[in-house]
N, C-alpha and C positions, 0 to 999 in steps of 0.2 A: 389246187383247184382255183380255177378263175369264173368270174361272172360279166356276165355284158346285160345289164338292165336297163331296159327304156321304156318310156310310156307309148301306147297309141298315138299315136304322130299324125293331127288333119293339116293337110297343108294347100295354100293355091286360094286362088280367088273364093269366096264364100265359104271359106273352109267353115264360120262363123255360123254356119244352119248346120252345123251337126247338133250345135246345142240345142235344139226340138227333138234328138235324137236317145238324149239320155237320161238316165233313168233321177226317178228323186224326186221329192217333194216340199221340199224346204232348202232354199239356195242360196247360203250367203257370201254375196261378194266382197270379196276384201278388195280393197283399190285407194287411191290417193284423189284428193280436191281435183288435182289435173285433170285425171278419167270420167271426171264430175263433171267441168266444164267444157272440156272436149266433146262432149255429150256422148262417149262409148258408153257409159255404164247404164245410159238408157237404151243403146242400142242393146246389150244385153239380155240388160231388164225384158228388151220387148221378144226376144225370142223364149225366155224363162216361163214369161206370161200366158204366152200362145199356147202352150202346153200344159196351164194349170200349175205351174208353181206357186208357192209362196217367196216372197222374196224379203231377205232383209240385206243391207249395206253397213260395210263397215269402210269410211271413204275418209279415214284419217290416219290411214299410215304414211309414215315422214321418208324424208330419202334415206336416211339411214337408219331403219327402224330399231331402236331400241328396249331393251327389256321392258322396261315401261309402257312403251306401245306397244306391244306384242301383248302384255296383258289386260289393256283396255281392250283390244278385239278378241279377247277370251273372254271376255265381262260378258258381251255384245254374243258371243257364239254361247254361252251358257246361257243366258235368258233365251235366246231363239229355237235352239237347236235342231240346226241342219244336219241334212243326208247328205248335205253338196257344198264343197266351199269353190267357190270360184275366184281365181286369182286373177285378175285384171290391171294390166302397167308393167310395167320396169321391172328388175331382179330386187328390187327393194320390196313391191308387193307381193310378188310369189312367194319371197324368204317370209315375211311375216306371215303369210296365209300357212306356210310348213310348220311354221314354230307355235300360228294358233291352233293349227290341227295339233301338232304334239299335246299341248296341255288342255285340252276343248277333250281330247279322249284319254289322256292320263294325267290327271290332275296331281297322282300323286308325285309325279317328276317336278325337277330343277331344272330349265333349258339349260344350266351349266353344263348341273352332271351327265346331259345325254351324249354318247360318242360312238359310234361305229359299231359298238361293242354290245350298246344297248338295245335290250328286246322291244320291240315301241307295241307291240301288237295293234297296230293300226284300221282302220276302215271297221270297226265294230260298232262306230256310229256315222260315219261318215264317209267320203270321197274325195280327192281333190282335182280338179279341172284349172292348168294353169292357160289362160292368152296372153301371149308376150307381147308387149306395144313397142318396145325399143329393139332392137337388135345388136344383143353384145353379151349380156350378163349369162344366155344359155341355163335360168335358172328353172326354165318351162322343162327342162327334162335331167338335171340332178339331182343326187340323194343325198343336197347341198345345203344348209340354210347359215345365211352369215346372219347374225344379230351383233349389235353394237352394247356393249355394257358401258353406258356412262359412266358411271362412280368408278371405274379402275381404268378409263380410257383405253376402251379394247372391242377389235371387234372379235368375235366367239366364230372363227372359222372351223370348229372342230364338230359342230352339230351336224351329223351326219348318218343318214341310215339308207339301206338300199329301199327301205318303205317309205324313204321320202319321194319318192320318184312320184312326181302325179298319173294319174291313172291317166288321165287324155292331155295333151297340146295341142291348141287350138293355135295353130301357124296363118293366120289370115293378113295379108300385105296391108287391108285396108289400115291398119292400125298403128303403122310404123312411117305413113307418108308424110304425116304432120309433125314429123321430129325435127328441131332445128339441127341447123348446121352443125353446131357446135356439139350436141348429142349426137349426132349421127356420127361422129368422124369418133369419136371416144369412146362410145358402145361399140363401135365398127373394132376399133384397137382393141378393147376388152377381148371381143373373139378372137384376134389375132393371135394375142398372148396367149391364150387359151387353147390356142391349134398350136402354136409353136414348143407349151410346155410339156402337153401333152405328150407332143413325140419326142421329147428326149427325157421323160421321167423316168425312175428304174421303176413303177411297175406298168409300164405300157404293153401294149399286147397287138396282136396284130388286126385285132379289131379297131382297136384306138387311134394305131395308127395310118390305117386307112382313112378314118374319119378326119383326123388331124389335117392330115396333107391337105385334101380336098380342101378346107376349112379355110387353108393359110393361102390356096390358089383363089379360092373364090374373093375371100377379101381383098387381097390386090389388085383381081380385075375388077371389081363391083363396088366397092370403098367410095376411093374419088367418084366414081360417076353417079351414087347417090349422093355425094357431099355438094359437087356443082351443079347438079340438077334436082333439086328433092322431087321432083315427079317423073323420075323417069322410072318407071312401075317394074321394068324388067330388073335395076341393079337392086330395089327397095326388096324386092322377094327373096332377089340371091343373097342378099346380105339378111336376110329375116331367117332362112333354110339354113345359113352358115352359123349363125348365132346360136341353132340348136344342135346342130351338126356338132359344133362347138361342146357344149352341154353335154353330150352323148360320149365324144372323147374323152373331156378330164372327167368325167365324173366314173370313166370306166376305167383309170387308168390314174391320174392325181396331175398335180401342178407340181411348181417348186418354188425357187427364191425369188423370184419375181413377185409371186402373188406374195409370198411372204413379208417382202418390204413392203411392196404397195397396199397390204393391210393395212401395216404400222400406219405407213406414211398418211392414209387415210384416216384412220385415228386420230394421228396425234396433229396431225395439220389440215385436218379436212379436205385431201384432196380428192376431187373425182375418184370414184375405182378404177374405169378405163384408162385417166390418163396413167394414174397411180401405176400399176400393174404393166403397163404397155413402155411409161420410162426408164422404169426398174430394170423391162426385160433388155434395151439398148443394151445394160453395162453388164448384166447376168450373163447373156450369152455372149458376151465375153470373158469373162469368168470363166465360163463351160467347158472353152471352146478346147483346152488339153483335155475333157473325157470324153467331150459328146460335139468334138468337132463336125466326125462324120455325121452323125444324125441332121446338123446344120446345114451340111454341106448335099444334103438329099434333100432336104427343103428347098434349098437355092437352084437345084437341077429341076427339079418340079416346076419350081419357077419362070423354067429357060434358062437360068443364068450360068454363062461357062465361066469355069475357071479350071486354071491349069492345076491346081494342087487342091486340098481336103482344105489345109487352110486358107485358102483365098476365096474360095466358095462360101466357108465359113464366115470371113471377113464382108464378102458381097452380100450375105443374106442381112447382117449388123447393117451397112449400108442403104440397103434396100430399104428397113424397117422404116429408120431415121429420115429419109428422103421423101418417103411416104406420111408419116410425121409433119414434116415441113410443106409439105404442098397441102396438108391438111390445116395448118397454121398453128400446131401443136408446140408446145416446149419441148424440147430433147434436154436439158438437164435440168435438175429441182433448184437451182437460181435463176430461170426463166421463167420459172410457175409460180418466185415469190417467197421462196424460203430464204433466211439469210442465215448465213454462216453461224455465225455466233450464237442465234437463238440454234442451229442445229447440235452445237458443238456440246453447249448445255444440253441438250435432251439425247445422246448420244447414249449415255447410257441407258435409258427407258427404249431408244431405238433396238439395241440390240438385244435386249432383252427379251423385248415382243416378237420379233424376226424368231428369236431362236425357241420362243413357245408354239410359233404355229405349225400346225400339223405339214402343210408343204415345207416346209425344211427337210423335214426326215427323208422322202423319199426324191430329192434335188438329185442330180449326176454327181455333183461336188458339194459337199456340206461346208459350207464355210467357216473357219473359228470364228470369235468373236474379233480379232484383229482384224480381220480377212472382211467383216461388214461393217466394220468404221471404214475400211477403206472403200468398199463397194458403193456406202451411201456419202461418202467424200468424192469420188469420183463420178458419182452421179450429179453432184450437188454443181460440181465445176466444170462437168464433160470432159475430161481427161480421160482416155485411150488406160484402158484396164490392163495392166502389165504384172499382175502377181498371180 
Protein backbone atom coordinates (compact mmCIF):
# COMPACT_ATOMS: atom_id res chain seq x y z
CA UNK A 1 0.00 0.00 0.00
CA UNK A 2 1.25 3.42 -1.10
CA UNK A 3 0.15 7.04 -0.21
CA UNK A 4 0.44 10.46 -2.06
CA UNK A 5 -0.15 13.23 0.66
CA UNK A 6 -0.28 16.96 0.04
CA UNK A 7 -1.59 19.92 1.72
CA UNK A 8 -4.24 22.41 -0.06
CA UNK A 9 -1.97 24.16 -2.37
CA UNK A 10 -2.99 28.29 -3.08
CA UNK A 11 -1.00 29.27 -5.81
CA UNK A 12 -0.67 32.59 -8.33
CA UNK A 13 -0.77 36.15 -7.73
CA UNK A 14 -2.59 36.98 -4.19
CA UNK A 15 -2.61 33.65 -3.30
CA UNK A 16 -1.66 35.58 0.25
CA UNK A 17 -5.71 36.74 0.84
CA UNK A 18 -6.65 33.27 1.39
CA UNK A 19 -5.31 34.01 4.94
CA UNK A 20 -8.75 36.11 5.78
CA UNK A 21 -10.07 32.69 4.74
CA UNK A 22 -9.17 30.58 7.58
CA UNK A 23 -10.10 29.45 10.44
CA UNK A 24 -8.44 30.20 14.20
CA UNK A 25 -8.07 32.55 16.65
CA UNK A 26 -4.73 32.72 17.82
CA UNK A 27 -1.74 32.78 15.03
CA UNK A 28 1.69 32.25 15.65
CA UNK A 29 4.18 33.09 13.13
CA UNK A 30 7.21 31.43 13.18
CA UNK A 31 9.77 33.22 10.74
CA UNK A 32 13.38 34.67 10.89
CA UNK A 33 14.83 38.68 11.57
CA UNK A 34 14.88 38.73 7.46
CA UNK A 35 10.86 38.13 7.23
CA UNK A 36 10.99 41.09 9.87
CA UNK A 37 12.76 43.36 7.80
CA UNK A 38 11.60 42.61 4.52
CA UNK A 39 8.51 43.73 6.05
CA UNK A 40 6.43 40.21 5.03
CA UNK A 41 5.68 39.38 8.50
CA UNK A 42 3.54 42.67 8.65
CA UNK A 43 2.16 41.94 5.52
CA UNK A 44 0.83 38.80 7.24
CA UNK A 45 0.22 40.36 10.50
CA UNK A 46 -2.25 42.57 8.44
CA UNK A 47 -4.26 40.02 6.87
CA UNK A 48 -4.55 37.93 10.43
CA UNK A 49 -5.73 41.36 11.83
CA UNK A 50 -8.53 42.01 9.42
CA UNK A 51 -10.16 39.00 10.55
CA UNK A 52 -9.83 39.27 14.24
CA UNK A 53 -6.87 37.38 15.22
CA UNK A 54 -4.61 37.52 17.82
CA UNK A 55 -1.21 37.30 16.83
CA UNK A 56 1.95 36.52 18.35
CA UNK A 57 5.81 36.13 16.52
CA UNK A 58 8.29 34.00 16.97
CA UNK A 59 10.99 35.84 14.53
CA UNK A 60 14.29 34.13 15.67
CA UNK A 61 14.64 31.10 13.96
CA UNK A 62 18.37 30.66 12.44
CA UNK A 63 19.34 29.14 9.01
CA UNK A 64 19.79 26.08 10.41
CA UNK A 65 17.66 25.79 13.10
CA UNK A 66 18.62 23.79 15.99
CA UNK A 67 17.47 21.90 18.78
CA UNK A 68 17.84 24.66 20.98
CA UNK A 69 15.96 26.84 18.81
CA UNK A 70 13.24 24.72 18.04
CA UNK A 71 12.77 24.93 21.86
CA UNK A 72 12.96 28.53 22.51
CA UNK A 73 9.70 28.64 19.88
CA UNK A 74 8.02 26.00 22.11
CA UNK A 75 8.72 28.35 25.12
CA UNK A 76 7.02 31.13 22.95
CA UNK A 77 4.09 28.56 21.60
CA UNK A 78 3.27 27.29 25.36
CA UNK A 79 2.87 30.82 26.86
CA UNK A 80 0.64 31.82 23.69
CA UNK A 81 -1.13 29.14 22.60
CA UNK A 82 -2.32 28.99 19.22
CA UNK A 83 -4.94 27.41 16.81
CA UNK A 84 -2.56 28.40 14.02
CA UNK A 85 1.03 28.32 13.44
CA UNK A 86 2.05 30.02 10.51
CA UNK A 87 5.37 29.26 8.86
CA UNK A 88 6.79 32.21 6.99
CA UNK A 89 10.52 32.11 4.98
CA UNK A 90 12.81 29.47 3.68
CA UNK A 91 12.83 25.50 4.54
CA UNK A 92 14.62 26.63 7.64
CA UNK A 93 11.34 28.24 9.09
CA UNK A 94 8.77 25.67 8.03
CA UNK A 95 11.24 22.88 9.61
CA UNK A 96 11.19 24.73 12.90
CA UNK A 97 7.40 25.72 12.75
CA UNK A 98 6.97 21.34 12.16
CA UNK A 99 9.28 20.45 15.03
CA UNK A 100 7.50 23.28 17.30
CA UNK A 101 4.21 22.02 16.35
CA UNK A 102 5.52 18.40 17.32
CA UNK A 103 6.47 19.32 20.96
CA UNK A 104 3.91 22.69 21.38
CA UNK A 105 1.23 19.32 21.26
CA UNK A 106 3.31 16.52 22.64
CA UNK A 107 5.47 17.62 25.02
CA UNK A 108 6.08 14.26 26.01
CA UNK A 109 8.37 13.45 22.93
CA UNK A 110 12.23 13.78 22.09
CA UNK A 111 12.42 15.37 18.32
CA UNK A 112 15.14 12.58 18.26
CA UNK A 113 13.01 9.74 19.02
CA UNK A 114 10.21 10.90 16.42
CA UNK A 115 10.39 8.80 12.97
CA UNK A 116 8.13 7.75 10.43
CA UNK A 117 6.98 5.32 12.73
CA UNK A 118 5.78 7.51 15.20
CA UNK A 119 1.98 8.18 16.08
CA UNK A 120 2.19 12.37 16.53
CA UNK A 121 -1.60 12.61 16.89
CA UNK A 122 -1.47 16.10 15.73
CA UNK A 123 -3.74 19.24 15.15
CA UNK A 124 -5.54 18.54 18.71
CA UNK A 125 -4.41 21.99 19.40
CA UNK A 126 -3.54 23.36 16.49
CA UNK A 127 -2.84 23.75 12.48
CA UNK A 128 -0.01 24.55 10.37
CA UNK A 129 -0.16 27.06 7.32
CA UNK A 130 3.30 27.00 5.60
CA UNK A 131 4.25 30.46 2.90
CA UNK A 132 7.34 29.60 1.22
CA UNK A 133 9.69 32.80 0.51
CA UNK A 134 12.43 31.03 -1.29
CA UNK A 135 12.04 28.42 -3.85
CA UNK A 136 14.04 25.20 -3.42
CA UNK A 137 13.68 23.62 -0.03
CA UNK A 138 9.76 22.37 -1.03
CA UNK A 139 9.40 22.14 2.67
CA UNK A 140 5.67 24.03 2.39
CA UNK A 141 4.36 20.61 1.38
CA UNK A 142 6.58 17.48 3.17
CA UNK A 143 6.09 15.20 6.04
CA UNK A 144 9.87 16.41 6.33
CA UNK A 145 11.58 18.38 9.17
CA UNK A 146 15.44 18.60 9.16
CA UNK A 147 16.72 20.09 12.60
CA UNK A 148 20.40 20.43 13.32
CA UNK A 149 21.79 18.82 16.71
CA UNK A 150 24.71 20.95 17.59
CA UNK A 151 26.34 18.84 20.38
CA UNK A 152 26.90 15.68 17.90
CA UNK A 153 27.31 17.80 14.61
CA UNK A 154 24.25 16.39 12.74
CA UNK A 155 21.48 17.30 11.09
CA UNK A 156 18.34 14.89 12.29
CA UNK A 157 16.81 14.15 8.66
CA UNK A 158 14.90 11.22 9.93
CA UNK A 159 11.87 13.41 11.71
CA UNK A 160 9.23 12.52 9.57
CA UNK A 161 5.45 11.98 9.76
CA UNK A 162 2.74 12.04 6.99
CA UNK A 163 0.91 14.65 9.77
CA UNK A 164 3.74 16.86 9.20
CA UNK A 165 2.40 17.77 5.94
CA UNK A 166 0.79 21.35 6.54
CA UNK A 167 -2.62 21.66 6.18
CA UNK A 168 -2.49 24.83 3.54
CA UNK A 169 0.52 26.31 1.26
CA UNK A 170 0.30 29.58 0.56
CA UNK A 171 2.46 29.69 -3.08
CA UNK A 172 2.35 33.67 -3.55
CA UNK A 173 5.24 34.88 -6.11
CA UNK A 174 5.27 38.14 -4.38
CA UNK A 175 7.55 36.58 -1.69
CA UNK A 176 10.27 34.97 -3.72
CA UNK A 177 11.26 38.26 -6.01
CA UNK A 178 13.44 39.82 -3.34
CA UNK A 179 15.91 36.78 -3.29
CA UNK A 180 19.32 37.50 -4.25
CA UNK A 181 21.07 35.93 -6.99
CA UNK A 182 23.03 33.76 -5.06
CA UNK A 183 19.80 32.20 -3.14
CA UNK A 184 17.94 32.04 -6.02
CA UNK A 185 20.30 29.96 -8.23
CA UNK A 186 20.93 27.37 -4.86
CA UNK A 187 17.38 26.99 -3.69
CA UNK A 188 16.66 26.69 -7.61
CA UNK A 189 19.39 23.65 -7.50
CA UNK A 190 17.99 22.32 -4.21
CA UNK A 191 14.62 21.61 -6.35
CA UNK A 192 16.45 20.18 -9.00
CA UNK A 193 18.05 17.54 -6.88
CA UNK A 194 15.06 16.92 -5.41
CA UNK A 195 13.22 16.27 -8.89
CA UNK A 196 16.22 14.31 -10.09
CA UNK A 197 16.25 12.01 -6.71
CA UNK A 198 13.12 11.54 -6.62
CA UNK A 199 12.71 9.81 -9.99
CA UNK A 200 15.28 7.37 -9.65
CA UNK A 201 14.60 6.23 -5.79
CA UNK A 202 13.43 2.58 -5.18
CA UNK A 203 10.32 3.88 -3.63
CA UNK A 204 8.97 6.26 -6.38
CA UNK A 205 5.66 5.75 -7.69
CA UNK A 206 4.13 6.95 -10.59
CA UNK A 207 2.67 9.84 -8.93
CA UNK A 208 6.21 11.05 -7.87
CA UNK A 209 7.31 10.56 -10.81
CA UNK A 210 5.19 12.71 -12.89
CA UNK A 211 5.84 15.43 -10.40
CA UNK A 212 9.67 14.87 -10.67
CA UNK A 213 9.98 15.20 -14.31
CA UNK A 214 7.95 18.35 -14.71
CA UNK A 215 10.04 19.63 -11.76
CA UNK A 216 13.50 18.93 -13.42
CA UNK A 217 11.88 20.55 -16.84
CA UNK A 218 10.73 23.63 -15.15
CA UNK A 219 14.02 24.30 -13.53
CA UNK A 220 16.09 24.28 -16.57
CA UNK A 221 13.90 26.45 -18.41
CA UNK A 222 13.08 29.06 -15.48
CA UNK A 223 16.39 28.82 -13.20
CA UNK A 224 18.79 31.03 -15.29
CA UNK A 225 16.04 33.32 -16.28
CA UNK A 226 15.06 34.17 -12.59
CA UNK A 227 18.88 34.32 -11.79
CA UNK A 228 19.70 37.14 -14.62
CA UNK A 229 16.67 38.86 -14.26
CA UNK A 230 15.22 38.69 -10.60
CA UNK A 231 11.98 40.53 -11.83
CA UNK A 232 10.99 38.66 -14.48
CA UNK A 233 7.55 37.58 -12.43
CA UNK A 234 6.76 34.77 -14.99
CA UNK A 235 10.35 32.37 -14.25
CA UNK A 236 9.96 33.73 -10.28
CA UNK A 237 6.45 31.71 -10.07
CA UNK A 238 7.57 28.75 -12.19
CA UNK A 239 10.28 28.27 -10.18
CA UNK A 240 8.08 29.06 -6.76
CA UNK A 241 5.36 26.09 -8.39
CA UNK A 242 8.55 23.84 -9.08
CA UNK A 243 9.82 24.11 -5.50
CA UNK A 244 6.64 22.59 -4.23
CA UNK A 245 6.08 20.35 -7.15
CA UNK A 246 9.39 19.36 -5.72
CA UNK A 247 8.08 18.88 -2.01
CA UNK A 248 5.21 16.73 -3.41
CA UNK A 249 7.60 14.24 -5.27
CA UNK A 250 10.44 13.29 -2.64
CA UNK A 251 8.25 13.54 0.05
CA UNK A 252 6.00 10.94 -1.71
CA UNK A 253 8.60 8.89 -2.81
CA UNK A 254 12.26 9.60 -0.80
CA UNK A 255 15.78 10.97 -1.94
CA UNK A 256 19.05 9.20 -1.73
CA UNK A 257 22.95 9.78 -1.75
CA UNK A 258 22.94 12.98 -2.62
CA UNK A 259 20.83 14.43 0.04
CA UNK A 260 22.76 12.07 2.20
CA UNK A 261 26.29 13.69 1.70
CA UNK A 262 25.02 17.11 1.31
CA UNK A 263 23.56 16.70 4.88
CA UNK A 264 26.94 15.60 6.13
CA UNK A 265 28.55 18.10 4.14
CA UNK A 266 26.18 20.72 5.55
CA UNK A 267 26.97 19.75 9.13
CA UNK A 268 30.28 19.23 9.29
CA UNK A 269 31.30 22.26 6.95
CA UNK A 270 28.49 24.33 6.87
CA UNK A 271 27.68 24.41 3.52
CA UNK A 272 24.41 25.75 1.79
CA UNK A 273 21.88 22.80 1.53
CA UNK A 274 21.25 23.63 -2.25
CA UNK A 275 24.61 23.87 -3.11
CA UNK A 276 25.44 20.83 -0.64
CA UNK A 277 22.79 18.54 -2.17
CA UNK A 278 22.90 19.78 -5.99
CA UNK A 279 27.22 18.99 -5.88
CA UNK A 280 26.86 15.64 -4.36
CA UNK A 281 24.17 14.98 -7.00
CA UNK A 282 27.01 15.76 -10.22
CA UNK A 283 29.23 12.58 -8.80
CA UNK A 284 25.96 10.33 -7.33
CA UNK A 285 24.44 10.17 -10.52
CA UNK A 286 27.31 9.00 -11.71
CA UNK A 287 27.62 6.40 -9.26
CA UNK A 288 23.90 5.34 -10.32
CA UNK A 289 24.38 5.47 -13.69
CA UNK A 290 25.00 1.08 -13.79
CA UNK A 291 21.15 0.78 -12.07
CA UNK A 292 19.25 3.71 -12.73
CA UNK A 293 20.90 4.81 -16.02
CA UNK A 294 17.75 4.51 -17.79
CA UNK A 295 15.77 6.62 -15.28
CA UNK A 296 18.66 9.45 -16.28
CA UNK A 297 18.37 8.83 -19.52
CA UNK A 298 14.23 9.73 -19.34
CA UNK A 299 15.20 12.78 -17.61
CA UNK A 300 17.51 13.86 -20.46
CA UNK A 301 14.77 13.01 -23.20
CA UNK A 302 12.21 15.16 -21.27
CA UNK A 303 14.73 17.55 -21.60
CA UNK A 304 15.12 17.33 -25.43
CA UNK A 305 18.30 15.98 -25.13
CA UNK A 306 19.29 13.13 -27.89
CA UNK A 307 21.58 10.62 -27.53
CA UNK A 308 22.33 7.71 -29.16
CA UNK A 309 22.67 5.13 -26.24
CA UNK A 310 20.94 4.90 -22.28
CA UNK A 311 24.45 5.77 -21.50
CA UNK A 312 25.18 8.91 -23.23
CA UNK A 313 21.89 10.40 -22.38
CA UNK A 314 22.87 9.45 -19.01
CA UNK A 315 26.28 11.14 -19.46
CA UNK A 316 24.28 14.30 -21.08
CA UNK A 317 21.96 14.80 -18.29
CA UNK A 318 25.57 14.79 -15.60
CA UNK A 319 26.55 17.53 -18.28
CA UNK A 320 23.56 19.39 -18.43
CA UNK A 321 23.44 19.75 -14.47
CA UNK A 322 27.10 21.05 -14.21
CA UNK A 323 26.82 23.54 -17.23
CA UNK A 324 23.82 24.84 -15.59
CA UNK A 325 25.82 25.02 -12.36
CA UNK A 326 28.48 27.12 -14.14
CA UNK A 327 26.49 29.68 -15.91
CA UNK A 328 24.85 29.99 -12.36
CA UNK A 329 28.55 30.79 -11.07
CA UNK A 330 28.19 27.61 -8.76
CA UNK A 331 31.25 25.32 -7.64
CA UNK A 332 30.90 21.82 -9.31
CA UNK A 333 33.46 20.19 -6.91
CA UNK A 334 33.93 20.67 -2.91
CA UNK A 335 37.60 22.38 -3.51
CA UNK A 336 35.91 25.11 -5.27
CA UNK A 337 33.54 25.83 -2.47
CA UNK A 338 36.65 25.90 0.04
CA UNK A 339 37.22 22.52 1.51
CA UNK A 340 40.73 21.36 1.62
CA UNK A 341 41.99 18.03 1.33
CA UNK A 342 43.61 17.42 4.36
CA UNK A 343 41.08 18.84 6.76
CA UNK A 344 38.53 16.39 4.61
CA UNK A 345 40.78 13.43 4.88
CA UNK A 346 40.86 13.90 8.70
CA UNK A 347 37.11 14.05 9.01
CA UNK A 348 36.58 11.15 6.57
CA UNK A 349 35.67 8.97 8.97
CA UNK A 350 32.78 11.27 10.77
CA UNK A 351 31.89 11.82 6.83
CA UNK A 352 30.90 8.46 6.37
CA UNK A 353 29.65 7.58 9.17
CA UNK A 354 26.87 10.25 8.98
CA UNK A 355 26.20 9.51 5.16
CA UNK A 356 25.63 6.02 6.21
CA UNK A 357 22.97 7.05 9.31
CA UNK A 358 20.74 8.88 7.19
CA UNK A 359 17.54 7.67 6.15
CA UNK A 360 18.18 8.54 2.14
CA UNK A 361 20.80 6.05 1.96
CA UNK A 362 18.46 3.14 2.46
CA UNK A 363 16.24 3.73 -0.24
CA UNK A 364 19.34 5.14 -2.90
CA UNK A 365 19.29 2.80 -6.47
CA UNK A 366 22.84 1.81 -5.32
CA UNK A 367 23.98 1.79 -1.67
CA UNK A 368 27.28 2.63 -1.41
CA UNK A 369 29.95 0.64 1.19
CA UNK A 370 31.91 2.76 3.07
CA UNK A 371 34.83 2.47 0.61
CA UNK A 372 32.62 3.44 -2.24
CA UNK A 373 31.88 7.09 -0.19
CA UNK A 374 35.54 7.92 0.51
CA UNK A 375 35.73 7.75 -2.89
CA UNK A 376 32.44 9.60 -3.94
CA UNK A 377 33.42 12.47 -1.54
CA UNK A 378 37.13 12.17 -2.93
CA UNK A 379 35.93 12.61 -6.25
CA UNK A 380 33.73 15.23 -5.48
CA UNK A 381 36.36 17.01 -3.50
CA UNK A 382 38.79 16.97 -6.92
CA UNK A 383 35.93 16.61 -9.80
CA UNK A 384 37.22 13.47 -11.11
CA UNK A 385 34.85 11.44 -13.52
CA UNK A 386 33.37 8.56 -11.09
CA UNK A 387 34.72 5.23 -12.54
CA UNK A 388 33.71 2.51 -9.67
Amino acid sequence: MWWFVSPAIVFGSDALDHLNSIEGKRALIVTDEQMRRLGFVEEVEQHLKEVGKLIEVFDRVEPEPSLENVSSGVDVANRFQPDLLVALGGGSCIDAAKAIWILYERPDLRLKEVSALTELKLRKKARLVAIPTTSGTGSDATWVAVITDKAEGLKLDYITSRELVPDISILDPRFCMKMPRNLTAQTGLDALTHGIEAYVTTWRTDFSDALAMRVVQLVFKYLEKAYTNPDDVEAREKMHNAASMAGLAFSNSHLGIAHSMGHTLGAVYKMTHGLSVALSNLYVMQFNRDVAGEKYAEIARGLGITASSTKEAAAALVSAQKDLMNRLHQPVTLSQSGIDRSRMVLDMKTLIERTNMSACTFVAPRVPSSKELENLYLYALEGREVDF
